[in-house]
N, CA, C and O atoms as CSV, one atom per row, in Angstrom:
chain,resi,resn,atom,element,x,y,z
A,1,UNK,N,N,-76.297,-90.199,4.683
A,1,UNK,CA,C,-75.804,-89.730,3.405
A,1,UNK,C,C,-76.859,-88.865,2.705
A,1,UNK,O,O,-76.489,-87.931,1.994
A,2,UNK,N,N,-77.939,-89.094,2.850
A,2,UNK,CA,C,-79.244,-88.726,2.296
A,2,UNK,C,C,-79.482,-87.273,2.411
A,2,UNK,O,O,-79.727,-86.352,1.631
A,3,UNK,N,N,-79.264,-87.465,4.076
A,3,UNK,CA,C,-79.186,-86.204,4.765
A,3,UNK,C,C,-77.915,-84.944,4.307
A,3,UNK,O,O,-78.358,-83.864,3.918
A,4,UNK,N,N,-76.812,-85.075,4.352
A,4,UNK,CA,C,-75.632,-84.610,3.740
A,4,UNK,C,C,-75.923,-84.292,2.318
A,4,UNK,O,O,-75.359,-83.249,1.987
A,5,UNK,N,N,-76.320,-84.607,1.771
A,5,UNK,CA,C,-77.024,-84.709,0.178
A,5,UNK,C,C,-77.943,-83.587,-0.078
A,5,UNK,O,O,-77.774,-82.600,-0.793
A,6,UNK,N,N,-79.010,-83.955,0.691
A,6,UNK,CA,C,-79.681,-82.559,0.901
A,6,UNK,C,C,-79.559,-80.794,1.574
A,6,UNK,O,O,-80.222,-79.767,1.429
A,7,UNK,N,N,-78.380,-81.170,2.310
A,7,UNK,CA,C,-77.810,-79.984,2.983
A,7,UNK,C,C,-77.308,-79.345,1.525
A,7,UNK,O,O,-77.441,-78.224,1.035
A,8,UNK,N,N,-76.731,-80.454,1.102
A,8,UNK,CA,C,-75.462,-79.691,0.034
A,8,UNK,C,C,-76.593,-79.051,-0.806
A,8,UNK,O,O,-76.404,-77.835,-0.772
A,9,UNK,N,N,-77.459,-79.282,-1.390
A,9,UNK,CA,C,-78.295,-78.898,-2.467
A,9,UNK,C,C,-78.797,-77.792,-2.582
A,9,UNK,O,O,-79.016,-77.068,-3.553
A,10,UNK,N,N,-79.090,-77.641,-0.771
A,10,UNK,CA,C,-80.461,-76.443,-0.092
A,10,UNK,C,C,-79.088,-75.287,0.540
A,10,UNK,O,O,-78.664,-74.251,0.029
A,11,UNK,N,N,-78.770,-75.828,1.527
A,11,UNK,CA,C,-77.874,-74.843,2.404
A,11,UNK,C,C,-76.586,-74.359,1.932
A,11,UNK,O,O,-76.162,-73.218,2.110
A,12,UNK,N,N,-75.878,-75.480,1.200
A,12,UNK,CA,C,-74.115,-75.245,0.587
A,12,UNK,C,C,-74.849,-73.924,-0.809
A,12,UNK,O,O,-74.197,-72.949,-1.182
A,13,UNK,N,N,-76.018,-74.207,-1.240
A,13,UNK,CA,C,-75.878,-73.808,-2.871
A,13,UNK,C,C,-75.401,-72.380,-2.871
A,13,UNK,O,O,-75.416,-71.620,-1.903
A,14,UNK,N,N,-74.969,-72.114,-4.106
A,14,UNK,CA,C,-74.529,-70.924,-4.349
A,14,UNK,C,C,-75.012,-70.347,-5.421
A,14,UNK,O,O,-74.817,-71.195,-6.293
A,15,UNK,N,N,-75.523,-69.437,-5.918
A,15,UNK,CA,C,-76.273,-68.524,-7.020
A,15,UNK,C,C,-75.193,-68.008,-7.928
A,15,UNK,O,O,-74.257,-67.293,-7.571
A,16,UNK,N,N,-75.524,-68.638,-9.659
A,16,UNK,CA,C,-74.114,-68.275,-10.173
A,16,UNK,C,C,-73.794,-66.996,-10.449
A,16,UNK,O,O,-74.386,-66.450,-11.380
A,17,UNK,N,N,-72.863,-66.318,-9.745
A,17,UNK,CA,C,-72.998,-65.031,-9.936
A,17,UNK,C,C,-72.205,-64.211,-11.489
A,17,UNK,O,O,-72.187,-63.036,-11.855
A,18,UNK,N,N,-71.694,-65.330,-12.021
A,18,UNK,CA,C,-71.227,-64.838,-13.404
A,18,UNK,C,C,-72.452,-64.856,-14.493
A,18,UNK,O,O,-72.588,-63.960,-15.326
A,19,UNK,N,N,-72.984,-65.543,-14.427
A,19,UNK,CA,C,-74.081,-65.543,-15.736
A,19,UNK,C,C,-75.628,-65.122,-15.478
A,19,UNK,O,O,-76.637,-65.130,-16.184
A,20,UNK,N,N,-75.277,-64.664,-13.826
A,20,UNK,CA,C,-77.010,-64.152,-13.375
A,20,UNK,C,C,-77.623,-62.786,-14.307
A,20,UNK,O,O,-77.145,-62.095,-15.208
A,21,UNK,N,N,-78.180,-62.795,-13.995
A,21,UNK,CA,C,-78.558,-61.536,-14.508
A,21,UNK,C,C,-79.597,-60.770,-13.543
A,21,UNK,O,O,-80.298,-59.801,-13.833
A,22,UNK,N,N,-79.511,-61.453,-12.336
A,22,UNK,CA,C,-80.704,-60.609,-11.189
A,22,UNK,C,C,-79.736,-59.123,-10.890
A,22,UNK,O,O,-78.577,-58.771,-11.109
A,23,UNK,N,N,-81.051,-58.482,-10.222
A,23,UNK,CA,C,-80.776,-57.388,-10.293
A,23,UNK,C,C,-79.811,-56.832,-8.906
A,23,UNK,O,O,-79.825,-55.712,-8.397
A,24,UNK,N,N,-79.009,-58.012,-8.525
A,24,UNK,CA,C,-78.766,-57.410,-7.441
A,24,UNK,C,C,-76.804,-57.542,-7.959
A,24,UNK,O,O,-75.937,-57.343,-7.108
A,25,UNK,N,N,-76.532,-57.812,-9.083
A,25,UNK,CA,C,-75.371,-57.738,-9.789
A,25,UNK,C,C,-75.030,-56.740,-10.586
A,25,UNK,O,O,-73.966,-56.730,-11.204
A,26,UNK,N,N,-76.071,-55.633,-10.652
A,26,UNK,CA,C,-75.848,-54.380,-11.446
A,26,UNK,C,C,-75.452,-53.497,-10.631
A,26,UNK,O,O,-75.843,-53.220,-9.498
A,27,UNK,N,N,-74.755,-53.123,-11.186
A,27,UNK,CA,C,-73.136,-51.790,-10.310
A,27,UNK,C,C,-73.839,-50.499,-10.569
A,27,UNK,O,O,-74.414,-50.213,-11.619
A,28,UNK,N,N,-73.752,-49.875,-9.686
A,28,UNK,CA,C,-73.740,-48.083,-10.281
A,28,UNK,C,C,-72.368,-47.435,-10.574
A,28,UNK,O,O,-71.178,-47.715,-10.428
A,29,UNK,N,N,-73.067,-46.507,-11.021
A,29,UNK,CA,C,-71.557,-46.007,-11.963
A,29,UNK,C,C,-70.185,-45.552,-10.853
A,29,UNK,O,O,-68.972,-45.400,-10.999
A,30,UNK,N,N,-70.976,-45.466,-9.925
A,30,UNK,CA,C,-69.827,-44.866,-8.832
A,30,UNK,C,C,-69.555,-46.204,-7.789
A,30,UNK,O,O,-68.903,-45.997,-6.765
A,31,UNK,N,N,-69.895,-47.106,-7.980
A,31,UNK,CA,C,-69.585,-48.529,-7.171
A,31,UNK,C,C,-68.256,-48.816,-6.993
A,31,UNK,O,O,-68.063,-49.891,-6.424
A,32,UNK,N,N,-67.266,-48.185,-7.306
A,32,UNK,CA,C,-65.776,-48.373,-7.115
A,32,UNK,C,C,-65.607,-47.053,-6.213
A,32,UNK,O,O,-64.458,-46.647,-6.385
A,33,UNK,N,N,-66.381,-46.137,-5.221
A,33,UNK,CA,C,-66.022,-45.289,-4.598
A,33,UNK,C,C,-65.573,-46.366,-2.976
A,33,UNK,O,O,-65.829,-47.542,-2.718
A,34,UNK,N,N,-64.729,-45.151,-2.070
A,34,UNK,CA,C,-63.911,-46.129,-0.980
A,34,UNK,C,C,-65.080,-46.401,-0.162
A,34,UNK,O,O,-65.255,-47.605,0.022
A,35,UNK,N,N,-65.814,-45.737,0.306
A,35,UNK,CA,C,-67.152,-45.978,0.785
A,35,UNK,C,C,-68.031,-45.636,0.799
A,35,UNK,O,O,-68.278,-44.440,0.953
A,36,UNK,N,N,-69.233,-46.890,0.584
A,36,UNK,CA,C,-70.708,-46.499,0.596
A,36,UNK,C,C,-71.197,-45.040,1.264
A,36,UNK,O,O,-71.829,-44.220,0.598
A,37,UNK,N,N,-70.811,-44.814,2.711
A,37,UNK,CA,C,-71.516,-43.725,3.505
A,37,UNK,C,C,-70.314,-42.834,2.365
A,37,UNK,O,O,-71.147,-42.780,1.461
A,38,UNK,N,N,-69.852,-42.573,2.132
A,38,UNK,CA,C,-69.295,-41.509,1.543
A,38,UNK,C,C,-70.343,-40.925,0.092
A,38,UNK,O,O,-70.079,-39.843,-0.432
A,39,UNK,N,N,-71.578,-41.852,-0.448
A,39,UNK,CA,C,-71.745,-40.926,-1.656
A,39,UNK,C,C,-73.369,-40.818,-0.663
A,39,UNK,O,O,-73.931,-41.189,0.368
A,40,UNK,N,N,-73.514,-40.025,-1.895
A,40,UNK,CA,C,-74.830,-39.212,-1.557
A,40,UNK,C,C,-75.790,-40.168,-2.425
A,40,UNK,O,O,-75.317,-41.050,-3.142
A,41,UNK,N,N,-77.316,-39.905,-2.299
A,41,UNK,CA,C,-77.860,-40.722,-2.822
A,41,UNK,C,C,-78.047,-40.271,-4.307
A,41,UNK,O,O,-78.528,-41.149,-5.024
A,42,UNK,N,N,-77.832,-39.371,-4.765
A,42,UNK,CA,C,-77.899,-38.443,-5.987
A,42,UNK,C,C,-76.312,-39.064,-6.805
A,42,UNK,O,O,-76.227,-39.300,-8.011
A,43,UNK,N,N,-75.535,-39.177,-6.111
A,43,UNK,CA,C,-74.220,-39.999,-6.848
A,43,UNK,C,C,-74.734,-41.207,-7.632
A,43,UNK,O,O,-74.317,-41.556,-8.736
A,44,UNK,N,N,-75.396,-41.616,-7.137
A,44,UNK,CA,C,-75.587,-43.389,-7.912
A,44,UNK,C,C,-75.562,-43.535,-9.081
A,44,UNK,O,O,-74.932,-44.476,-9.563
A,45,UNK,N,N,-76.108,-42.819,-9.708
A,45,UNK,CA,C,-75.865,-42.742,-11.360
A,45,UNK,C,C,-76.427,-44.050,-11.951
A,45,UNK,O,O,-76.993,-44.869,-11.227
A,46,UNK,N,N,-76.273,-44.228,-13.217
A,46,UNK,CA,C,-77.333,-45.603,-14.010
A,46,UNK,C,C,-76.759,-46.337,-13.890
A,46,UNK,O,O,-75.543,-46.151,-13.939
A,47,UNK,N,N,-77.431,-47.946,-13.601
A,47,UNK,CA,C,-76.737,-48.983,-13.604
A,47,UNK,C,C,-75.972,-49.447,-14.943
A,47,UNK,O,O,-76.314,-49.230,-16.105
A,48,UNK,N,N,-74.891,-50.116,-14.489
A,48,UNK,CA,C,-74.453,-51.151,-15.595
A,48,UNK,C,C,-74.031,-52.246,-14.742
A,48,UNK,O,O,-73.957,-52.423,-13.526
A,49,UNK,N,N,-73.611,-53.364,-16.473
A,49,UNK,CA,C,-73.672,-54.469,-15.955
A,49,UNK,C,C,-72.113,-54.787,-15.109
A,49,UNK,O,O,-71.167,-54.003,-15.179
A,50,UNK,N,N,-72.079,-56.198,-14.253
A,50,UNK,CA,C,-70.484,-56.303,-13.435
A,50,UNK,C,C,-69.459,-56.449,-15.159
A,50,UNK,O,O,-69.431,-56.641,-16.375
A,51,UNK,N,N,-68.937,-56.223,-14.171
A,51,UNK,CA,C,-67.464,-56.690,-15.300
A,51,UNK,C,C,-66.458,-57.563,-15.036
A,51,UNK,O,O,-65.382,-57.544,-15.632
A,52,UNK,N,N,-66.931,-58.808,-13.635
A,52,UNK,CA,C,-66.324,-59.750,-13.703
A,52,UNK,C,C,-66.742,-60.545,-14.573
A,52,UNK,O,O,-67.958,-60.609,-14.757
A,53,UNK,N,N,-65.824,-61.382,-15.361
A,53,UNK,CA,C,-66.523,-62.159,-15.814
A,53,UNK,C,C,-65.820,-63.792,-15.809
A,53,UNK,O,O,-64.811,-63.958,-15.123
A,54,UNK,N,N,-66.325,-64.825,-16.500
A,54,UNK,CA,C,-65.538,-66.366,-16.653
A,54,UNK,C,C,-64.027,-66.111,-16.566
A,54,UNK,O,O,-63.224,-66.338,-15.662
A,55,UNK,N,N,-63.842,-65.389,-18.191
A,55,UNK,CA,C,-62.396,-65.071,-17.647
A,55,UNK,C,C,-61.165,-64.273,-16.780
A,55,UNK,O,O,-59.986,-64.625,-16.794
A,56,UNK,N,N,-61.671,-63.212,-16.086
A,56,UNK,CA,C,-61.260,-62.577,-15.149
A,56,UNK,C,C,-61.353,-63.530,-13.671
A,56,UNK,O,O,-60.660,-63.151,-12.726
A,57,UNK,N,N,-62.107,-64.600,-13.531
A,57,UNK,CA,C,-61.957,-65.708,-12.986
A,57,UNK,C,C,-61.159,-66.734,-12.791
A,57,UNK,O,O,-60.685,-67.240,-11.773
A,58,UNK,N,N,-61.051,-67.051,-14.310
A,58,UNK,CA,C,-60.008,-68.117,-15.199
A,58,UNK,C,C,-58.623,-67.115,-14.599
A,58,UNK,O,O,-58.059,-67.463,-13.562
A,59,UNK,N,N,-58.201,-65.970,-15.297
A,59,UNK,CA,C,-56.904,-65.290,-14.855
A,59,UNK,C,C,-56.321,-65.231,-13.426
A,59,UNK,O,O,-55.142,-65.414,-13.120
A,60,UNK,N,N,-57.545,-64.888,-12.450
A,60,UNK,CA,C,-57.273,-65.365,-10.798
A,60,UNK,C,C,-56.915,-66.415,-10.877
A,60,UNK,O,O,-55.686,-66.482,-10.864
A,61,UNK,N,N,-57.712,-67.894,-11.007
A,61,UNK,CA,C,-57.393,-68.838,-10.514
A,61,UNK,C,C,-55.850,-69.355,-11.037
A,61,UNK,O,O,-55.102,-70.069,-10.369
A,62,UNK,N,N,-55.643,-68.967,-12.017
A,62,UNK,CA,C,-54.430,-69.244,-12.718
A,62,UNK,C,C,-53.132,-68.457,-11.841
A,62,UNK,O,O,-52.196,-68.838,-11.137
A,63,UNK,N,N,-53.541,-67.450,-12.212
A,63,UNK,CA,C,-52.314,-66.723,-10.358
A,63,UNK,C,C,-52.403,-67.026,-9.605
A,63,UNK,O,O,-51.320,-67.100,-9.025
A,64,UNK,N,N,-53.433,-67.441,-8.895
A,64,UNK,CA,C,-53.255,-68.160,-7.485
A,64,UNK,C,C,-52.283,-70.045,-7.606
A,64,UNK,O,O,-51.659,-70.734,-6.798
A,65,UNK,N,N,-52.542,-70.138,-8.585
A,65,UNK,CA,C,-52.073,-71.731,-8.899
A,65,UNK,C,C,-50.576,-71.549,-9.162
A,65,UNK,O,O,-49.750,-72.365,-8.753
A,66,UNK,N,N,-50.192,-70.244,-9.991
A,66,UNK,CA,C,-49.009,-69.737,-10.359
A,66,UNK,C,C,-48.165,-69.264,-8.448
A,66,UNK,O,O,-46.937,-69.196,-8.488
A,67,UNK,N,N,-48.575,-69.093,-7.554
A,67,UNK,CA,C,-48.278,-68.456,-6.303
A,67,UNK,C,C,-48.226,-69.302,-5.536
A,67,UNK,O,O,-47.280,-69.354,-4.751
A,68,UNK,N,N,-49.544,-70.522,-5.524
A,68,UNK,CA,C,-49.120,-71.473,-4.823
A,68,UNK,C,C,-48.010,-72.499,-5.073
A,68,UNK,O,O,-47.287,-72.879,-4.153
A,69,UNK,N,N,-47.861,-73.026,-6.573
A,69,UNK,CA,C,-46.678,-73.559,-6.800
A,69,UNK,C,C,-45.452,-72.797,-6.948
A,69,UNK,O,O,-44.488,-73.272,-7.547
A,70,UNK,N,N,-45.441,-71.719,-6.467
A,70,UNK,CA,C,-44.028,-70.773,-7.020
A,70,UNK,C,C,-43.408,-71.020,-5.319
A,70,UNK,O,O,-42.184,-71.030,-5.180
A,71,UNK,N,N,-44.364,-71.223,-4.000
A,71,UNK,CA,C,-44.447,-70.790,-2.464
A,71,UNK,C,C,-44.592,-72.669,-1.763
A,71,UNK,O,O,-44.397,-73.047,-0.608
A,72,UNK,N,N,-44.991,-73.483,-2.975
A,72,UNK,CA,C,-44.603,-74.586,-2.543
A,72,UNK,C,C,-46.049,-75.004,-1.473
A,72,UNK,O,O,-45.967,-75.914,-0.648
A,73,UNK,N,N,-46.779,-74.531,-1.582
A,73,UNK,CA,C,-48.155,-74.514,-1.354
A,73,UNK,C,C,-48.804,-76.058,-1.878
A,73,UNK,O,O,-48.545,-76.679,-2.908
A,74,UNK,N,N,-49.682,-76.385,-0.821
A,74,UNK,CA,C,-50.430,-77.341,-1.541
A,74,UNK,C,C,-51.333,-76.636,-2.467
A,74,UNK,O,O,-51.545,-75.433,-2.314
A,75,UNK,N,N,-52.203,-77.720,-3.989
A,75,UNK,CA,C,-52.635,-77.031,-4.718
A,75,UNK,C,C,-54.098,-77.238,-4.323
A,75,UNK,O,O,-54.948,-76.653,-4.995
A,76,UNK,N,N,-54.430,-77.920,-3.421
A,76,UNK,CA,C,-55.730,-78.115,-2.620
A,76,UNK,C,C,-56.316,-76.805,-2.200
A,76,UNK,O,O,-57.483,-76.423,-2.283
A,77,UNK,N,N,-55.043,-76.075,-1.634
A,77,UNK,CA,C,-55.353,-75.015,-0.847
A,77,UNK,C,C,-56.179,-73.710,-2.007
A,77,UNK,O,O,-57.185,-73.063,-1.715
A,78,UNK,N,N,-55.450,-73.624,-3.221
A,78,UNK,CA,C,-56.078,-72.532,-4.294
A,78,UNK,C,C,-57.706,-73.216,-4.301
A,78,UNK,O,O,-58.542,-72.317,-4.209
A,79,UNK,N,N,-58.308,-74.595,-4.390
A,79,UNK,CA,C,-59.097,-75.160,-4.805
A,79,UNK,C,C,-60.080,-74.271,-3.621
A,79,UNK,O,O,-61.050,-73.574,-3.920
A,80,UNK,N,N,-59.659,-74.452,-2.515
A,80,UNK,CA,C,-60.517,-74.042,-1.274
A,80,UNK,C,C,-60.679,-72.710,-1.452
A,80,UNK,O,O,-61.866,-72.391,-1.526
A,81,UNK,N,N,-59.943,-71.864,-1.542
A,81,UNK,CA,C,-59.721,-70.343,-1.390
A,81,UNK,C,C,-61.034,-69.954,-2.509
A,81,UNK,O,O,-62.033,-69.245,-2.387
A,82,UNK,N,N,-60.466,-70.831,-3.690
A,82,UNK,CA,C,-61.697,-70.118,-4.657
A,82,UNK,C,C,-62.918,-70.473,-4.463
A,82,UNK,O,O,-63.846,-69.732,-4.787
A,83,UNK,N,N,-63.129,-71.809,-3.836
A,83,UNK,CA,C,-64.536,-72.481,-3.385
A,83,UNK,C,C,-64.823,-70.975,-2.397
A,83,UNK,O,O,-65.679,-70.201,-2.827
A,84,UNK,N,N,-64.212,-70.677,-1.317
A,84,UNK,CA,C,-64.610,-69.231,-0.618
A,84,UNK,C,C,-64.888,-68.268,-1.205
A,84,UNK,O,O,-65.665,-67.414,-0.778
A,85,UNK,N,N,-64.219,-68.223,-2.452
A,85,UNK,CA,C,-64.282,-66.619,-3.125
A,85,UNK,C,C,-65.458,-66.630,-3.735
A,85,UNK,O,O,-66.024,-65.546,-3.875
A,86,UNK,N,N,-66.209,-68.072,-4.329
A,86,UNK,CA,C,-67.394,-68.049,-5.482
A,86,UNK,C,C,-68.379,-68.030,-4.357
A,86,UNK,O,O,-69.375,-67.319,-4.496
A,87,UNK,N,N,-68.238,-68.665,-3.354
A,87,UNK,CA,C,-69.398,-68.411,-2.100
A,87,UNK,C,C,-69.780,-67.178,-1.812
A,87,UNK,O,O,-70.906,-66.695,-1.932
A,88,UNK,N,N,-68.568,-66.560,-1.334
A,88,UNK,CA,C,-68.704,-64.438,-0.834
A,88,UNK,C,C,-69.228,-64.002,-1.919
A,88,UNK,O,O,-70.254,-63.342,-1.756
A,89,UNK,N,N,-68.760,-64.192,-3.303
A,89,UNK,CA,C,-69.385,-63.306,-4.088
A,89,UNK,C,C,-70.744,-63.609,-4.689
A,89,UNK,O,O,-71.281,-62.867,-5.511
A,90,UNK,N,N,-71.250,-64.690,-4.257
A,90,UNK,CA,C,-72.701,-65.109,-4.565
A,90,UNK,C,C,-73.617,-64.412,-4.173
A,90,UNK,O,O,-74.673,-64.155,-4.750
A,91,UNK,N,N,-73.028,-63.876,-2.573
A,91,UNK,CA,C,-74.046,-62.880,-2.155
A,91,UNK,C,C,-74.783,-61.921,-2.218
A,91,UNK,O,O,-75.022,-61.795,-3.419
A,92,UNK,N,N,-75.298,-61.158,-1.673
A,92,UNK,CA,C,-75.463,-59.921,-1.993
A,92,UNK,C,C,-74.987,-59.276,-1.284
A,92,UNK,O,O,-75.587,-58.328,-0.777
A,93,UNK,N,N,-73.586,-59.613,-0.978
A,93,UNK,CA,C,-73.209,-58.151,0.662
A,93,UNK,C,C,-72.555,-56.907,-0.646
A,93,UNK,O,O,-72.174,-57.062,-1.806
A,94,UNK,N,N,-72.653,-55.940,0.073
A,94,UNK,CA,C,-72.577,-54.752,-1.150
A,94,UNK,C,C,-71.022,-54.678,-1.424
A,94,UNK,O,O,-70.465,-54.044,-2.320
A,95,UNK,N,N,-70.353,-55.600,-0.289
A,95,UNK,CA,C,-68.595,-55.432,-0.871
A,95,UNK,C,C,-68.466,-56.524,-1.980
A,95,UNK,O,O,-67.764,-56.399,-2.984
A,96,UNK,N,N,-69.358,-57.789,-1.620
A,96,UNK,CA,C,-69.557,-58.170,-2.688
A,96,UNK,C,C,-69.584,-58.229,-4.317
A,96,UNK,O,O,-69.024,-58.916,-5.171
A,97,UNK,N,N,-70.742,-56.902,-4.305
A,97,UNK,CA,C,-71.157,-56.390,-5.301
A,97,UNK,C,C,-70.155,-55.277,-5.931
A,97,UNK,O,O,-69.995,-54.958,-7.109
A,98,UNK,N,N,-69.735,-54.949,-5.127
A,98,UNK,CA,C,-68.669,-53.642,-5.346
A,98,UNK,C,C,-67.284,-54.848,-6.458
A,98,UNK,O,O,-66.831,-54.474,-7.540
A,99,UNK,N,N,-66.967,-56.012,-5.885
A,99,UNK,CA,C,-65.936,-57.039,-6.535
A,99,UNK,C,C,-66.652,-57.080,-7.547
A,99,UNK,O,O,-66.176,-56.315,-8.386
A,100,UNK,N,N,-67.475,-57.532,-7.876
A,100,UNK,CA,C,-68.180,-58.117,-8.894
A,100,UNK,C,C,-67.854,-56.711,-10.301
A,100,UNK,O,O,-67.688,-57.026,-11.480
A,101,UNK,N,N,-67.834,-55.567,-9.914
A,101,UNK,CA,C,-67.956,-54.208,-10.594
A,101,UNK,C,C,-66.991,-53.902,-10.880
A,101,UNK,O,O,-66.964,-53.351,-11.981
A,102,UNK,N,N,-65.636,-54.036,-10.148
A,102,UNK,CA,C,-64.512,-53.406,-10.241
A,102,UNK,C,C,-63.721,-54.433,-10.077
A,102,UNK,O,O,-63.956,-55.212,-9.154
A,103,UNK,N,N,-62.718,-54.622,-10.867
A,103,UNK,CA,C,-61.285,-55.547,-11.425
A,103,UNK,C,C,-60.400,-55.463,-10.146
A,103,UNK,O,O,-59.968,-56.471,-9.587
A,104,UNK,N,N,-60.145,-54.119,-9.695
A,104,UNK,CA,C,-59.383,-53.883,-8.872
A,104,UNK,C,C,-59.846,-54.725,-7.081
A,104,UNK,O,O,-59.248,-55.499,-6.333
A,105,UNK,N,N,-60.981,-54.138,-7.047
A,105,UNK,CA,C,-61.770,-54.594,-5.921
A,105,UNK,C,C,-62.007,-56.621,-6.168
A,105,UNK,O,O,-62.088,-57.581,-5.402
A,106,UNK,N,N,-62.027,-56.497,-7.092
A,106,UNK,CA,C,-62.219,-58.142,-7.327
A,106,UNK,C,C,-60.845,-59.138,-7.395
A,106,UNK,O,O,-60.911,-60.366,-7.363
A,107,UNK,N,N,-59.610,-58.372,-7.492
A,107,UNK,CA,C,-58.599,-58.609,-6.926
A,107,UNK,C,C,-57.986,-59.118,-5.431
A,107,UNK,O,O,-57.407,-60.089,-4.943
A,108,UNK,N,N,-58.615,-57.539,-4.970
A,108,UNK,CA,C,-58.482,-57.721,-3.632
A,108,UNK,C,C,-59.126,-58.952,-2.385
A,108,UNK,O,O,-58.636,-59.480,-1.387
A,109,UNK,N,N,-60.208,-59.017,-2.952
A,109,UNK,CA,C,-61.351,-59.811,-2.347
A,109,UNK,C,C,-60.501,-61.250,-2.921
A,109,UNK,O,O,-60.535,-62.172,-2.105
A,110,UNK,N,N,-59.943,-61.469,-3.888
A,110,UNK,CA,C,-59.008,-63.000,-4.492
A,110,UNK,C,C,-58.332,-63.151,-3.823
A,110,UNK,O,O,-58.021,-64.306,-3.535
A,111,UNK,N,N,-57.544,-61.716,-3.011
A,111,UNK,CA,C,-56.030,-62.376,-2.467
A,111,UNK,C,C,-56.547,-62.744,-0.947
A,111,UNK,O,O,-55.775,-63.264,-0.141
């Protein structure tokens, strides 16, 4: 148990990516383009901050709860999906970061 305990703490953890403020959550202005190799390095333009936030969270999870009971879904299953979604976006993978920036993209990455 001890052992399991400590996995969860060290290996499961996840970095909160709504209230961080590291620098690897700041969007450039063109971070909603279709792809990275597509801009130039002169595109990047000044950072700002994501624009996901608690409640753009709160509104997902609430549609997904609204979809699973509309589809007859267990409601376990929304619980898991979002446990996945707060994991991926903890990261730093740049599609990641791209959700985190854009509503639309942070959609997609929900469904």
């Amino acid at each position: 148990l001890a052992a399991m305990q400590l996995q969860e703490s060290t290996s499961y953890r996840c970095r909160d990516y709504i209230d961080n403020d590291d620098e690897t959550t700041m969007c450039s202005a063109h971070s909603a383009c279709t792809s990275p190799s597509l801009r130039q390095p002169h595109q990047q333009g000044p950072k700002k901050r994501q624009i996901i936030d608690r409640d753009c969270r709160l509104k997902m999870c609430e549609w997904c709860y609204q979809v699973s009971d509309f589809c007859k879904f267990q409601r376990e299953t929304v619980a898991i999906g979002m446990d996945y979604l707060d994991r991926f976006l903890s990261t730093s993978s740049p599609r990641a970061i791209r959700a985190l920036c854009d509503k639309k993209e942070f959609q997609l990455v929900a469904m």
